[in-house]
N, C-alpha and C positions, 0 to 999 in steps of 0.2 A: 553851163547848160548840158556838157557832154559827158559830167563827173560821172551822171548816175547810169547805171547799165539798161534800168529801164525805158530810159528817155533816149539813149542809146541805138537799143532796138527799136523802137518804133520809128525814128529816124531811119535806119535802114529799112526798115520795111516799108515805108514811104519812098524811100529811094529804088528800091526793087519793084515796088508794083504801081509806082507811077499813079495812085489813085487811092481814091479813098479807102480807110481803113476803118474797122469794126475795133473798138478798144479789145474787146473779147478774144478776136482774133489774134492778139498780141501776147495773148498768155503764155509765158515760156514755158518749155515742157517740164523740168523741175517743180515748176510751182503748178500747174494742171492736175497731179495725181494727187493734190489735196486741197480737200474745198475750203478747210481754215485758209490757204497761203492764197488760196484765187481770192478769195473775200478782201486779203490782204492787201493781195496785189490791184486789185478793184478800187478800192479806196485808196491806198494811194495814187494812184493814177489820179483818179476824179477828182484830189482834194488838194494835189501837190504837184504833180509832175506836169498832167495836160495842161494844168491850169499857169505854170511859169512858161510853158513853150510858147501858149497863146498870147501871154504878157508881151514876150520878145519878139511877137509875131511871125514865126517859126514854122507854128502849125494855125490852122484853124480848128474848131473842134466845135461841134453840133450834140451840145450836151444830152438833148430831148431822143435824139437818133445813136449817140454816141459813136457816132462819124467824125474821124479827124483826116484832115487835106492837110500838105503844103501849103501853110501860109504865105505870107507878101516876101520874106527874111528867109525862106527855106534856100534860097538857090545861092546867098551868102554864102549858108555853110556846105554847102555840096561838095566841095572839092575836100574838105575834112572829113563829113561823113562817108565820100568815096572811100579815102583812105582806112579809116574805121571799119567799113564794111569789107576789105579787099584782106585786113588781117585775123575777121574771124573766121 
C-alpha cells in the first residue's frame, strides 16, 4: 500500500491536516505545471490508487465530492506513515 509515492502523500497529507481532503488538492507540484501529468495523475488516483486504499479500508473516499477521510485501518498505519512523513 506504501510502495507508491502517490498513495504516499495523500496518506501524509491526511496525517498533517487531520481532515478531509480534495483529491485535487494532492497534486504534487512536479506534475501541476502540466495538464497532460494532472489528467494523469487524476485518473490514476480515481481508478487505482484511491480505489485499493478504500479496499483496505485505509481511507474513505466520497467519489461524487472527491473527498477522501481516514478510513476505519488508517490509525494501523500511523506510526509508519509518521515515520514516512518525519523523512520527507
Amino acid at each position: 500500500m506504501l510502495a507508491n509515492a502517490y498513495r504516499r502523500h495523500l496518506l501524509i497529507t491526511l496525517l498533517e491536516q487531520d481532515q478531509q481532503v480534495n483529491i485535487q488538492s494532492l497534486i504534487p507540484v512536479d506534475v501541476a505545471s502540466n495538464s497532460e501529468d494532472v489528467d494523469l495523475f487524476t485518473i490514476q488516483m480515481i481508478h487505482s490508487h484511491l480505489p485499493k486504499l478504500e479496499n483496505a479500508d485505509i481511507i474513505e473516499w466520497d467519489e461524487e465530492t472527491e473527498q477522501v477521510q481516514k478510513g476505519p485501518h488508517y490509525e494501523d498505519l500511523r506510526p509508519l506513515i509518521q515515520m514516512l512523513a518525519e523523512q520527507c
